[in-house]
N, C-alpha and C positions, 0 to 999 in steps of 0.2 A: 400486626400479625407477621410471625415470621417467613421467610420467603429467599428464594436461593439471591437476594443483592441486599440482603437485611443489613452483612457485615457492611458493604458500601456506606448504605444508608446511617451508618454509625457515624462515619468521614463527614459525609455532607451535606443530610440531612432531608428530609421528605422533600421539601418542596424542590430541592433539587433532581431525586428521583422524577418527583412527577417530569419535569422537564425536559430529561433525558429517555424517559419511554413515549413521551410526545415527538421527538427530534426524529429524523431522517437522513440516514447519509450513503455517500455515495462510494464506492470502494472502488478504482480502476484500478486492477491488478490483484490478483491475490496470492502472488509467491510468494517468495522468503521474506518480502515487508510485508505486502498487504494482506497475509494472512494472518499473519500474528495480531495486524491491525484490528481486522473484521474479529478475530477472536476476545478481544479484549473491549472493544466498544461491546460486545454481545453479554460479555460476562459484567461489566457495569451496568447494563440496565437500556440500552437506548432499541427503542422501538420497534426501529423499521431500517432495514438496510437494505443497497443497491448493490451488489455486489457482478463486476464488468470485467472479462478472461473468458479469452475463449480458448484456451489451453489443457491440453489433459496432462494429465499424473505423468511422467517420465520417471522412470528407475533411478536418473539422473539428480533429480528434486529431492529425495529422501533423505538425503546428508542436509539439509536447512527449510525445508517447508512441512508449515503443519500440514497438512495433508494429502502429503503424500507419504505412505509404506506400500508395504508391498500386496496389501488388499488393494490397496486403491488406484494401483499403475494401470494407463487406460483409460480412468476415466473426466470424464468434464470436471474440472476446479470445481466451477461452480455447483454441480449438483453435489461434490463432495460435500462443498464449502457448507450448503444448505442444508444438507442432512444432518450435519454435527450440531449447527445451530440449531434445528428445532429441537436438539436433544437436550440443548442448554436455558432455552428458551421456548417453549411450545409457542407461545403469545407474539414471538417476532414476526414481522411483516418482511417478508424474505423475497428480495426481486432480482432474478440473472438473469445473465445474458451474456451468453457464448457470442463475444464480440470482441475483436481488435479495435479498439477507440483510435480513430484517425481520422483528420478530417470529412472524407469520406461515409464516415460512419456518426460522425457527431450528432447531426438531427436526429439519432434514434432517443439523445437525453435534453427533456425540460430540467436547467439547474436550477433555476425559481423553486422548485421542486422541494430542492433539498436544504438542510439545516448547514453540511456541511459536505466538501467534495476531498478526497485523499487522491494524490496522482502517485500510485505506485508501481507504474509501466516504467519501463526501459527504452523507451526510441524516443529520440529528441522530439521529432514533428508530434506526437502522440501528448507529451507533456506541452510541449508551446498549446495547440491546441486546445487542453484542457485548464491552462493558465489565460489563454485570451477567453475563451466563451466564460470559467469562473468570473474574472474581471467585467463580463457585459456585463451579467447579470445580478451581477454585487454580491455572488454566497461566497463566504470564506472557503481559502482551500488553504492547504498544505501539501507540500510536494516532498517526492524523499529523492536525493541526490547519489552521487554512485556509492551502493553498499560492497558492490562485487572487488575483488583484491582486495581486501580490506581486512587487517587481524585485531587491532583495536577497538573493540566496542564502548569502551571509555572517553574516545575522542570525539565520539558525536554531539551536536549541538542544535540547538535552535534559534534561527537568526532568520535576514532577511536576504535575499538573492544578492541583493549589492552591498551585503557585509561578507559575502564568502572569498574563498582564497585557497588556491592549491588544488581543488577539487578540479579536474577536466571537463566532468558533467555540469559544474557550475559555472565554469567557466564562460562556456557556449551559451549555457540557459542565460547568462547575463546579456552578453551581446545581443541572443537572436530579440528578448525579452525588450531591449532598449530598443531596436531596431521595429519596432509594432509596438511603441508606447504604453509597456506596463511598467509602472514606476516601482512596484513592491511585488513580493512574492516571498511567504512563510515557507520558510526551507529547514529540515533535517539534513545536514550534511556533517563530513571529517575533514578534519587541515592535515590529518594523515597519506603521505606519497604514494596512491596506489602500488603493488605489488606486480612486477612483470609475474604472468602466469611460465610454467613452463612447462617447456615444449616438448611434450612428452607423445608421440604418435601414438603407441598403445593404448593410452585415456583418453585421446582425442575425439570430441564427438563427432567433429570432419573427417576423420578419418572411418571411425566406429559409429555412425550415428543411429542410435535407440531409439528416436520418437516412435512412439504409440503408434498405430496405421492411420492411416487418412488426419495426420495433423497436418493441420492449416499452415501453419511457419515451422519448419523444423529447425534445429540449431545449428544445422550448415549451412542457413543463411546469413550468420554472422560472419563479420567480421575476424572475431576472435570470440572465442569462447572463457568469459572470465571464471577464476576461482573465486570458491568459496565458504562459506563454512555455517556452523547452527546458532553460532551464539552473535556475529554480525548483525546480517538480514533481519532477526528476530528483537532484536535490543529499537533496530530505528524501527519498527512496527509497531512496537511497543511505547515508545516515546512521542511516536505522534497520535497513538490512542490517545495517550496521556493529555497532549495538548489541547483536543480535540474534548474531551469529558470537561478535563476543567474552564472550557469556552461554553461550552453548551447548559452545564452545569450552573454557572455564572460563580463556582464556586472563589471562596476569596479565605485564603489560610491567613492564621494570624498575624504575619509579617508583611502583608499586601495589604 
């Protein structure tokens, strides 16, 4: 019977569908990667998703994240996030939570839970974190490394934490990573030199900063505020859907 992942089902086949609307997973972040992510597991067919941001819309966000425009500045990711999907999926099992993942907050997730866990947060301690508790509890994750400076979407890759090189964020995530004995980690990252942003005070959100009212971290709590663009962010969100469908899938193309 036809049905909005029929074409899918053309690629890889029923028993694989069934698999992937059986599957679970877990989305920490849903900006300019992990929305694309959550968009694209949703549109293949998989279940049940956990989608973790406690961020609203920022003006900011509309040059690279799905959803945010200018209807949705203001509000929680996730309630955006969640509305689109039942629109694509009535049948998904849709679970937020307006949450900063950090130590601190970890016990609010069983990863036994889930089929598979995505780290698409920005703060070092927040990704360690969700790379040790992955690692207790033996569910695959993949993590995406710095997308922000970034103008080549073509340089992205899939490898493992201690095949990376040149990236800053991967850099760190190796050492803290060795340092609390995780020997592997599925990473998206670029061998492309990040980009100095520049320093322009007029665009600056430390200088001008827009967050929504009563957000929890604004973006003068950075450091530096990185550049960025629509087709970056969106490409690694997109690639680790990809990895993530054809794990779960168990799909195997004719050259595998």
């Amino acid at each position: 019977m036809l049905n909005q992942f029929s074409r899918t089902e053309l690629l890889l086949g029923k028993q694989a569908m069934e698999k992937l609307a059986a599957s679970r997973v877990a989305v920490f972040g849903i900006g300019g990667v992990g929305g694309y992510t959550v968009e694209a597991l949703i549109r293949s067919g998989v279940g049940a998703i956990d989608i973790i941001d406690d961020d609203k819309v920022c003006l900011t966000n509309i040059n690279r994240q799905l959803y945010a425009t200018r209807k949705t500045v203001g509000q929680y990711k996730v309630d955006v996030a969640a509305a689109r999907i039942s629109e694509i999926n009535p049948d998904a099992v849709v679970r937020t939570y307006k949450t900063f993942y950090m130590p601190d907050t970890a016990d609010q997730f069983d990863f036994t839970q889930y089929d598979y866990i995505v780290d698409a947060i920005d703060t070092v301690t927040g990704k360690l974190t969700l790379a040790v508790n992955a690692n207790t509890s033996g569910t695959p994750i993949i993590s995406s490394m710095g997308a922000g400076n970034k103008m080549d979407p073509t340089a992205f890759e899939v490898t493992d934490i201690y095949e990376t090189s040149v990236c800053p964020l991967a850099r760190i995530m190796r050492h803290e990573l060795k340092r609390r004995g995780i020997l592997k980690l599925k990473v998206v990252y670029s061998k492309e030199p990040p980009i100095t942003p520049k320093n322009n005070l007029e665009i600056s959100c430390h200088a001008y900063c827009i967050c929504p009212p009563d957000t929890a971290r604004t973006c003068t709590q950075r450091r530096q505020i990185p550049g960025s663009n629509a087709f970056v962010p969106s490409v690694v969100g997109l690639i680790i859907a990809g990895e993530i469908i054809h794990e779960l899938s168990h799909y195997k193309g004719e050259n595998t």
